[in-house]
N, CA, C and O atoms as a Tinker XYZ file with bonds, in Angstrom:
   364  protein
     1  N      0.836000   -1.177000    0.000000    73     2
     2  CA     0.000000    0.000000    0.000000    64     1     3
     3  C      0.879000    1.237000    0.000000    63     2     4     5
     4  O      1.927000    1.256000    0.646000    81     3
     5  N      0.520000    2.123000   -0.618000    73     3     6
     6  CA     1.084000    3.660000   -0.814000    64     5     7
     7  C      0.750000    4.127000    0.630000    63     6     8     9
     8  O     -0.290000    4.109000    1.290000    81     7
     9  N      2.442000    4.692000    0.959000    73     7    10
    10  CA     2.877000    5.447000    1.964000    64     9    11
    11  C      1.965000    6.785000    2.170000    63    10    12    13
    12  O      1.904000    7.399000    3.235000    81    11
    13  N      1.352000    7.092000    1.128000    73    11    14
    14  CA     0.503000    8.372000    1.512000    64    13    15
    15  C     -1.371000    8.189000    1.883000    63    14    16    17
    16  O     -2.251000    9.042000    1.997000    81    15
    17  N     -1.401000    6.587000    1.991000    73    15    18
    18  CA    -2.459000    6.572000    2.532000    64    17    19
    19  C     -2.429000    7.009000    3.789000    63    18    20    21
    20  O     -1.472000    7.139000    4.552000    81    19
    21  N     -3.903000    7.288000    3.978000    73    19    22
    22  CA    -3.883000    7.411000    5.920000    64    21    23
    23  C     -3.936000    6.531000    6.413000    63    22    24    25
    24  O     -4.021000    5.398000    5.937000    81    23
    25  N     -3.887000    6.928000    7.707000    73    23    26
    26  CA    -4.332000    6.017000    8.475000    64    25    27
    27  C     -5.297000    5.101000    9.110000    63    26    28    29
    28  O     -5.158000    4.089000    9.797000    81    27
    29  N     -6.565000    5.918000    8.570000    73    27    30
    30  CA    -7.714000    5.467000    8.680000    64    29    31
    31  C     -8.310000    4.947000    7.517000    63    30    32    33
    32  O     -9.400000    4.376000    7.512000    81    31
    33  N     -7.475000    5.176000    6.358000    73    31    34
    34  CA    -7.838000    4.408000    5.123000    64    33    35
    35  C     -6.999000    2.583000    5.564000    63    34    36    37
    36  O     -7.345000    1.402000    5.572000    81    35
    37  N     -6.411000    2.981000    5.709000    73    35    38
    38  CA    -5.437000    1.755000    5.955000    64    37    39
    39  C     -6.030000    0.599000    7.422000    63    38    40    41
    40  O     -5.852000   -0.610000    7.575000    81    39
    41  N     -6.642000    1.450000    8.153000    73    39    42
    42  CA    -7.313000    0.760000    9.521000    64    41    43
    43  C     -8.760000    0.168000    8.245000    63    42    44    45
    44  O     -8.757000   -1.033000    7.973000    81    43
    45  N     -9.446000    0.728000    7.833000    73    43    46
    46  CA   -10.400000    0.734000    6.940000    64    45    47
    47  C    -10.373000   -0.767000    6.552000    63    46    48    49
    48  O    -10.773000   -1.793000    7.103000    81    47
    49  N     -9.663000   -0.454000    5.233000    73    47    50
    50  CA    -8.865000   -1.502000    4.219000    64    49    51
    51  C     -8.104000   -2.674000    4.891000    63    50    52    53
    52  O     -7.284000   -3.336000    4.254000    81    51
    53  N     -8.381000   -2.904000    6.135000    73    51    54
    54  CA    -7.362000   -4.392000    6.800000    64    53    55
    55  C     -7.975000   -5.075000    7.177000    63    54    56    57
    56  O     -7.327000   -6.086000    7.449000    81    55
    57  N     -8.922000   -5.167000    7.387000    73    55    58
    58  CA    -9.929000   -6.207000    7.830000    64    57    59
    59  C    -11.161000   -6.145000    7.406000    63    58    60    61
    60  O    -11.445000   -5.108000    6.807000    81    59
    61  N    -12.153000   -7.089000    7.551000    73    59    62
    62  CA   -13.020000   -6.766000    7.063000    64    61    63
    63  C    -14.563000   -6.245000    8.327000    63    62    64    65
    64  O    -14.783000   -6.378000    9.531000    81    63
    65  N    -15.170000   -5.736000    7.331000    73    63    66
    66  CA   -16.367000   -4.698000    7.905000    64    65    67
    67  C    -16.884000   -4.765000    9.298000    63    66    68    69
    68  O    -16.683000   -4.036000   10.269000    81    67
    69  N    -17.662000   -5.923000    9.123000    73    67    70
    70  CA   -18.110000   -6.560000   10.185000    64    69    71
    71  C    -19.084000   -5.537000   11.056000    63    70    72    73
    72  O    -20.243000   -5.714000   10.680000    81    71
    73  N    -19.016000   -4.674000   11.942000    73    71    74
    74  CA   -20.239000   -3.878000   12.578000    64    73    75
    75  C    -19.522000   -1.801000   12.252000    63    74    76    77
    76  O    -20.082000   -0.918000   12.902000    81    75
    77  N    -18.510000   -1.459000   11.383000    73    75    78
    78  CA   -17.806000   -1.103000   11.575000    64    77    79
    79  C    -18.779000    0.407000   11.115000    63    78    80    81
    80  O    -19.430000    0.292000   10.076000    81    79
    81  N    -18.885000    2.020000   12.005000    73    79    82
    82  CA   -19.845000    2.803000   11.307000    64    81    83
    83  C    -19.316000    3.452000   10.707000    63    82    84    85
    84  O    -18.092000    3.387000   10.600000    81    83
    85  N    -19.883000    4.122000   10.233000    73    83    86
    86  CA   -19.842000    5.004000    9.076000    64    85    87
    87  C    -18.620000    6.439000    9.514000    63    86    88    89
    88  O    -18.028000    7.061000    8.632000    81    87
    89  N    -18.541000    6.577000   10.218000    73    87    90
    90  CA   -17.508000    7.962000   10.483000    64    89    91
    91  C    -15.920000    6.859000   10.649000    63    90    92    93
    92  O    -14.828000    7.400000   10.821000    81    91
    93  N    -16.027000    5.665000   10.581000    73    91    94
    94  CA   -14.764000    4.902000   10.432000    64    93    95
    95  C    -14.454000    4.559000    8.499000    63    94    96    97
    96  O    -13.678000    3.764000    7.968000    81    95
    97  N    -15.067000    5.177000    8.115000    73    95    98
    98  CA   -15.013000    5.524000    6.163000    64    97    99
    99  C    -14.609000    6.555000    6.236000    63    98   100   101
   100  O    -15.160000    7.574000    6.651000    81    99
   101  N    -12.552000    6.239000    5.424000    73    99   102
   102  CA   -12.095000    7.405000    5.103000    64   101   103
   103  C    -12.995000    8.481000    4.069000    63   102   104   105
   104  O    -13.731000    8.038000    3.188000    81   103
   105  N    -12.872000    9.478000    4.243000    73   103   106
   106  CA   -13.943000   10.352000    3.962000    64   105   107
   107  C    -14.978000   11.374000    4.504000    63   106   108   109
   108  O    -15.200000   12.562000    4.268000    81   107
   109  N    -15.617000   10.279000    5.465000    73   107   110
   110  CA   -16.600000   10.651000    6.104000    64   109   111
   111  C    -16.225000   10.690000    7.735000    63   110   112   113
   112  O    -15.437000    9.987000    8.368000    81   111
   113  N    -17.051000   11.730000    8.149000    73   111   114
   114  CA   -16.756000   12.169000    9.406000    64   113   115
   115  C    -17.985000   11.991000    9.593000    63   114   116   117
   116  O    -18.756000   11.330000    8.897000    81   115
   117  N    -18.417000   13.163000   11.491000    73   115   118
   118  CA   -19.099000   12.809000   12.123000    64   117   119
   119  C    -20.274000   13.679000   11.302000    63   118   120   121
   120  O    -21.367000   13.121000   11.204000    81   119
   121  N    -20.145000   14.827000   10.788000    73   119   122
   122  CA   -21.132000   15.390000   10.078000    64   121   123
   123  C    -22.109000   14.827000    8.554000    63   122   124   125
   124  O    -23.233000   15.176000    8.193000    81   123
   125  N    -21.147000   13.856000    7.926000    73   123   126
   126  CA   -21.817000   12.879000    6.721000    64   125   127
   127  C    -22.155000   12.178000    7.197000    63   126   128   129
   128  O    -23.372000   11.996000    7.163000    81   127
   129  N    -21.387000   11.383000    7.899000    73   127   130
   130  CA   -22.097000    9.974000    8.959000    64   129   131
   131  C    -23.876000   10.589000    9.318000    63   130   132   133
   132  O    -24.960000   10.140000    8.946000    81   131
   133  N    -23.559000   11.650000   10.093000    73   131   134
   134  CA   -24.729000   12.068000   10.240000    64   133   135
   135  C    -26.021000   12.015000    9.134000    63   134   136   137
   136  O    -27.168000   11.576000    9.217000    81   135
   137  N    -25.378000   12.572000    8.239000    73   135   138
   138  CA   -26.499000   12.824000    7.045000    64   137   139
   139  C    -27.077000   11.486000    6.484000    63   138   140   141
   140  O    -28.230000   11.105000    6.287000    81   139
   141  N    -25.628000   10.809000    6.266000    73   139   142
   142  CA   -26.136000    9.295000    5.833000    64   141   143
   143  C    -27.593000    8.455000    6.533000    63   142   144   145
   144  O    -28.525000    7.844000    6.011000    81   143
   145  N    -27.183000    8.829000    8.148000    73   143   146
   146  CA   -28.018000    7.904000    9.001000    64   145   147
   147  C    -29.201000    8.666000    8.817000    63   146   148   149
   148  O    -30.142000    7.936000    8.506000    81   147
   149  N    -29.565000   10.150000    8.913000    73   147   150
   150  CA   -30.721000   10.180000    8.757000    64   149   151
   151  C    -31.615000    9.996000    7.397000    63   150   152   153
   152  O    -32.834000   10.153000    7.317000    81   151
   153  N    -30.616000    9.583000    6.228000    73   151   154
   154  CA   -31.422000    8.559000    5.212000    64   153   155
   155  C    -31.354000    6.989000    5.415000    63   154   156   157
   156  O    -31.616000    6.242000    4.472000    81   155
   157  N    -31.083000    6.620000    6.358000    73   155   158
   158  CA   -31.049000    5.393000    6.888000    64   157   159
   159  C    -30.159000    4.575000    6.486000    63   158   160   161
   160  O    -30.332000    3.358000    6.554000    81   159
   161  N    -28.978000    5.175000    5.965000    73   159   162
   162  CA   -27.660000    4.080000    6.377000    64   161   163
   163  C    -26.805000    4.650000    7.321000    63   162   164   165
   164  O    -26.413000    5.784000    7.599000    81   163
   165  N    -26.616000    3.360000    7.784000    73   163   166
   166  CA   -26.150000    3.638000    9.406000    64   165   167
   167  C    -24.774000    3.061000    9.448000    63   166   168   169
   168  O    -24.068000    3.499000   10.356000    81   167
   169  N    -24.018000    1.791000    8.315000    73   167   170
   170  CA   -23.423000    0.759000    8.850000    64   169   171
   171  C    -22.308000    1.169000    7.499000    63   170   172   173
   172  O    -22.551000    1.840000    6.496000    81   171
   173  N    -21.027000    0.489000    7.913000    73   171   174
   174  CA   -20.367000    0.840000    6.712000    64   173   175
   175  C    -20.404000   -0.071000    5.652000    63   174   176   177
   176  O    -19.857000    0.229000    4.591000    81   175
   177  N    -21.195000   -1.558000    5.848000    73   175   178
   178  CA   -21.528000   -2.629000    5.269000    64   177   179
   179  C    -22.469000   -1.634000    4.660000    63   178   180   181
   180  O    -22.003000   -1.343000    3.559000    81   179
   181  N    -23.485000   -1.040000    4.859000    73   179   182
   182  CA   -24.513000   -0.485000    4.264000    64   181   183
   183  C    -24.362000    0.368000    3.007000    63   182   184   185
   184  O    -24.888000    0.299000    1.896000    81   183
   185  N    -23.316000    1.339000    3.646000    73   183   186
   186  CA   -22.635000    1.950000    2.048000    64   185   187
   187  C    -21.735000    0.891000    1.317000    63   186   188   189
   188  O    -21.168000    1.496000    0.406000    81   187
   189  N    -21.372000   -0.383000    1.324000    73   187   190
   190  CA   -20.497000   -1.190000    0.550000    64   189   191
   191  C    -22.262000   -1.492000   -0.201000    63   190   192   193
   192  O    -22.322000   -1.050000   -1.348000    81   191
   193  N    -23.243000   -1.975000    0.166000    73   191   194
   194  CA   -24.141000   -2.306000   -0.428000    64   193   195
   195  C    -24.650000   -1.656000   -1.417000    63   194   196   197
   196  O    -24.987000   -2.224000   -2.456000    81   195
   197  N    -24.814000    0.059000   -1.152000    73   195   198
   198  CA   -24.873000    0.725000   -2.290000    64   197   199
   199  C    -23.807000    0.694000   -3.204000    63   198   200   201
   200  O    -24.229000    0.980000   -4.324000    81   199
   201  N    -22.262000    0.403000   -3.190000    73   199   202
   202  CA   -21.354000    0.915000   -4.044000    64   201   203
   203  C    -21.682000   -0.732000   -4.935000    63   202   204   205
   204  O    -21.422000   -0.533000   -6.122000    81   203
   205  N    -22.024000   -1.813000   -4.776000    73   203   206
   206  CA   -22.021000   -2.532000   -5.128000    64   205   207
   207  C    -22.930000   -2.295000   -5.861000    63   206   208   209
   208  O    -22.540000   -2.345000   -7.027000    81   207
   209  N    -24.267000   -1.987000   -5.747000    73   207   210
   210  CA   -25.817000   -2.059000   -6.484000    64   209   211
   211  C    -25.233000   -0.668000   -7.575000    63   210   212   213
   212  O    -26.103000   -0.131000   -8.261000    81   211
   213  N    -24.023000   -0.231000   -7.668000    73   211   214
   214  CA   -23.591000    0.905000   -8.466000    64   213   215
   215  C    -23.070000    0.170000   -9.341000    63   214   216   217
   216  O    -22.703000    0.849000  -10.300000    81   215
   217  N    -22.821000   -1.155000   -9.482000    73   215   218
   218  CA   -22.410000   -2.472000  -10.387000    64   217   219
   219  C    -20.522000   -1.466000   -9.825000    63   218   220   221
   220  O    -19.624000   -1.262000  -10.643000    81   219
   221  N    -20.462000   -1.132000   -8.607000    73   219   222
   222  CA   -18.950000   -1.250000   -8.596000    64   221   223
   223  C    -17.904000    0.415000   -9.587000    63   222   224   225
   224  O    -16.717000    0.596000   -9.861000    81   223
   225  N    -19.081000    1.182000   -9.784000    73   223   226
   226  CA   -18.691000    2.101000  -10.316000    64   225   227
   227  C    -18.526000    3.079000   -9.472000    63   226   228   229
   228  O    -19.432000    3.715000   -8.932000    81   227
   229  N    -16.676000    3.318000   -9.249000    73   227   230
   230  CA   -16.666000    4.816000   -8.394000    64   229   231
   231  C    -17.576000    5.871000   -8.780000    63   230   232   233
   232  O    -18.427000    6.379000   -8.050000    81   231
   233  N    -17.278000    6.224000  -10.244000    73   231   234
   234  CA   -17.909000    7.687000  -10.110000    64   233   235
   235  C    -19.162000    8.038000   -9.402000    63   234   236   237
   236  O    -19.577000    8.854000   -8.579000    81   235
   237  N    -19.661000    6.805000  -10.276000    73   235   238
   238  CA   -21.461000    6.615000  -10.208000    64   237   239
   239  C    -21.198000    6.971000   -7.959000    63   238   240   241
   240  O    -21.332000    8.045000   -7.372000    81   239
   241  N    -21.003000    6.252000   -7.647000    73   239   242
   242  CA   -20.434000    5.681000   -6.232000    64   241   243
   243  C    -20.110000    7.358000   -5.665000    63   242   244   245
   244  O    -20.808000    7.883000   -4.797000    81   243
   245  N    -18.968000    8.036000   -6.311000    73   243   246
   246  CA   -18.658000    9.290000   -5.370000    64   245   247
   247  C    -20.090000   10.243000   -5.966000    63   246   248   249
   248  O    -20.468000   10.901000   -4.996000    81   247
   249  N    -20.882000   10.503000   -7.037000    73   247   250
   250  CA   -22.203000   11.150000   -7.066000    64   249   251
   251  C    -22.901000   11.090000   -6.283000    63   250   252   253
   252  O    -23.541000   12.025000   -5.801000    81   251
   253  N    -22.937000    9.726000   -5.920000    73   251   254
   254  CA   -24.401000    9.463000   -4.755000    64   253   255
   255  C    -23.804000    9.749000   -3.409000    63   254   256   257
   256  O    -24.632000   10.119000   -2.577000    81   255
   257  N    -22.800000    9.681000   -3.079000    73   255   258
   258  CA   -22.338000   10.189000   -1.855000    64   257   259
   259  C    -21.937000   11.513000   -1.728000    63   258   260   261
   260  O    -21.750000   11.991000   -0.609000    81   259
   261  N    -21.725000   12.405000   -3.124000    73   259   262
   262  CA   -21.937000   14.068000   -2.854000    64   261   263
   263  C    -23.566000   14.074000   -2.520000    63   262   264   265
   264  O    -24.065000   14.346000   -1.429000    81   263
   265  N    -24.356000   13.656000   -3.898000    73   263   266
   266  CA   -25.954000   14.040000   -3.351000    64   265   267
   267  C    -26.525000   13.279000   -2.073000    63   266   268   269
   268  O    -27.386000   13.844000   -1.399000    81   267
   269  N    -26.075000   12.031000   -1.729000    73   267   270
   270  CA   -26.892000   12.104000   -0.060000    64   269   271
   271  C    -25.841000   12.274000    1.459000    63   270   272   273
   272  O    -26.254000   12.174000    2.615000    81   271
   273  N    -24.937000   12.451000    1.183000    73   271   274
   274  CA   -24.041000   12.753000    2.221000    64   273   275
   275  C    -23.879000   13.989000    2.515000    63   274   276   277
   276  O    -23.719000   14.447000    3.646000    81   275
   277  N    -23.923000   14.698000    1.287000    73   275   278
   278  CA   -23.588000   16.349000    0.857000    64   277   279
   279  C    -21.775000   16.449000    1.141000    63   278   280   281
   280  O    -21.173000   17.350000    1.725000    81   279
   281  N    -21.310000   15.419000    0.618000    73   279   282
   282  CA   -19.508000   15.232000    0.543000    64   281   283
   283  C    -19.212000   15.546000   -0.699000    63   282   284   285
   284  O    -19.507000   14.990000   -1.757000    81   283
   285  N    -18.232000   17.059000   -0.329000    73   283   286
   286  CA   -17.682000   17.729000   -1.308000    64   285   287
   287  C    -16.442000   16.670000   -2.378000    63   286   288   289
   288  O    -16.013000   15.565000   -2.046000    81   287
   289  N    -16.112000   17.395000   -3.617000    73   287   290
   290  CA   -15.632000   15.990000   -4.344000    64   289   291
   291  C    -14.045000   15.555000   -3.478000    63   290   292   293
   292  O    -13.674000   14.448000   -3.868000    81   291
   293  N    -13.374000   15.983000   -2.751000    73   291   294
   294  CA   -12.077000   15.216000   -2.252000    64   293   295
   295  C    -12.730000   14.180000   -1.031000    63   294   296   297
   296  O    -12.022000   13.206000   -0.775000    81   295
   297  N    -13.749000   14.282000   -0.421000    73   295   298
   298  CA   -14.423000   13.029000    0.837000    64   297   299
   299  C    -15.045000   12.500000   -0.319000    63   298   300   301
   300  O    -15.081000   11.293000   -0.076000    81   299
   301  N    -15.526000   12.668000   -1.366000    73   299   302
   302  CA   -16.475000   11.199000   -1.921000    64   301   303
   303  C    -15.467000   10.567000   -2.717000    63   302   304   305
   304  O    -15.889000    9.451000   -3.018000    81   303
   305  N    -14.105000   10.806000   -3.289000    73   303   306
   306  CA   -13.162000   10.316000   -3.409000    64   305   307
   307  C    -12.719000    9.622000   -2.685000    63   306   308   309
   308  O    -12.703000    8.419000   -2.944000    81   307
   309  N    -12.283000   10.030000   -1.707000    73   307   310
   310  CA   -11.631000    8.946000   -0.248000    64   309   311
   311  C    -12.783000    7.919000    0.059000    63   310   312   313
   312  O    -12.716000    6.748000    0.432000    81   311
   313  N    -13.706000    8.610000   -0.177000    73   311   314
   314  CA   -14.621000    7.199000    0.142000    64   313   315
   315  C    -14.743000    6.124000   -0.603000    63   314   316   317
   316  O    -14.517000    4.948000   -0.319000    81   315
   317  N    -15.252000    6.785000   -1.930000    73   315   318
   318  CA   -14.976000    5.764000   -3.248000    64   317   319
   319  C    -13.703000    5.406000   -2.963000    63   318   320   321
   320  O    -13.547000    4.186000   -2.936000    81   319
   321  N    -12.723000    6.067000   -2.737000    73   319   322
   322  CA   -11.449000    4.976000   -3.171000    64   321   323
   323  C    -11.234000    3.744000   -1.930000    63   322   324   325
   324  O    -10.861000    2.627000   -2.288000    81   323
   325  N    -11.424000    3.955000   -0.863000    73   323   326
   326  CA   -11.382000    3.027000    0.338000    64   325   327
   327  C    -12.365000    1.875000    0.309000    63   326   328   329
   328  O    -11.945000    0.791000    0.715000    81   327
   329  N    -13.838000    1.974000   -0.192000    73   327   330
   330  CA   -14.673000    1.067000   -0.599000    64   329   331
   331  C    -14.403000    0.065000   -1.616000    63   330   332   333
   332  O    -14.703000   -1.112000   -1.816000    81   331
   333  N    -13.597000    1.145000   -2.290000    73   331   334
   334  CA   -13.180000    0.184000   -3.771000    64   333   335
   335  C    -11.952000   -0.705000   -3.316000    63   334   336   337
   336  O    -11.752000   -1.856000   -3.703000    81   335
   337  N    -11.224000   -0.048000   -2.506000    73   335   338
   338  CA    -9.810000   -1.056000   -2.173000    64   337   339
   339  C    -10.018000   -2.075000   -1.179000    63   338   340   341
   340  O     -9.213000   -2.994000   -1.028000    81   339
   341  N    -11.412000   -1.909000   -0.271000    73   339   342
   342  CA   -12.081000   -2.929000    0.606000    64   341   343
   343  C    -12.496000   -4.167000   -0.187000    63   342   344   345
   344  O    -12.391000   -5.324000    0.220000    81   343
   345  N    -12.976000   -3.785000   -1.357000    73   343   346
   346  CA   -13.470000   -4.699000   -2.351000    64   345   347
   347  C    -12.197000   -5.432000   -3.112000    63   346   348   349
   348  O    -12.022000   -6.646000   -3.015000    81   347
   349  N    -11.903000   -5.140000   -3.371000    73   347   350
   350  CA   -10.266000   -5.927000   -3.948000    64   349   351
   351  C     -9.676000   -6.570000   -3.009000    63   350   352   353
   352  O     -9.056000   -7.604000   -3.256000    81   351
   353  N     -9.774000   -6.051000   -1.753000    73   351   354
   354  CA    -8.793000   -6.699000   -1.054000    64   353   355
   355  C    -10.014000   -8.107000   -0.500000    63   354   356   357
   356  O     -9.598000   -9.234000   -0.768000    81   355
   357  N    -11.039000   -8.056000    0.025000    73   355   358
   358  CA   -12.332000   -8.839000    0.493000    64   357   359
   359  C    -12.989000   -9.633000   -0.403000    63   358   360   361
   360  O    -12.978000  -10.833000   -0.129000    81   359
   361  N    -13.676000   -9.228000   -1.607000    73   359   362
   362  CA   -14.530000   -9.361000   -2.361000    64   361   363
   363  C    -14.085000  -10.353000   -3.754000    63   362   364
   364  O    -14.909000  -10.577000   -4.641000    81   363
């Protein structure tokens, strides 16, 4: 893995999901987390479910997380990209 990941991409990306929430997705903090849950995803399994039903397409993937997260484009990047490297490495 590239030295310029974080650290919380890298805590992210090492294991798998299991009960793990949403402000533990590089990207997202306590204020998207927020937004997410009050459209009712709560879980970080929950956003892998949407990136998947995206047939696996970042872009598609960082759109829907600017329009329901309200994550400007460098957090729906980190997110897309940490989901996507969860998936390669898991999936």
């Amino acid at each position: 893995m590239s030295s310029t990941t974080s650290q919380k991409f890298r805590d992210f990306t090492s294991e798998p999901l299991k009960d793990k929430q949403l402000n533990e997705v590089p990207g997202l903090g306590p204020k998207l987390a927020s937004n997410l849950e009050q459209s009712g995803i709560t879980k970080a399994y929950e956003l892998l479910g949407i990136y998947l039903t995206l047939l696996k397409n970042k872009e598609y993937f960082e759109l829907w997380i600017r329009d329901n997260a309200g994550a400007n484009r460098h957090q729906a990047k980190q997110c897309a990209d940490s989901i996507d490297a969860f998936c390669s490495q898991f999936l």
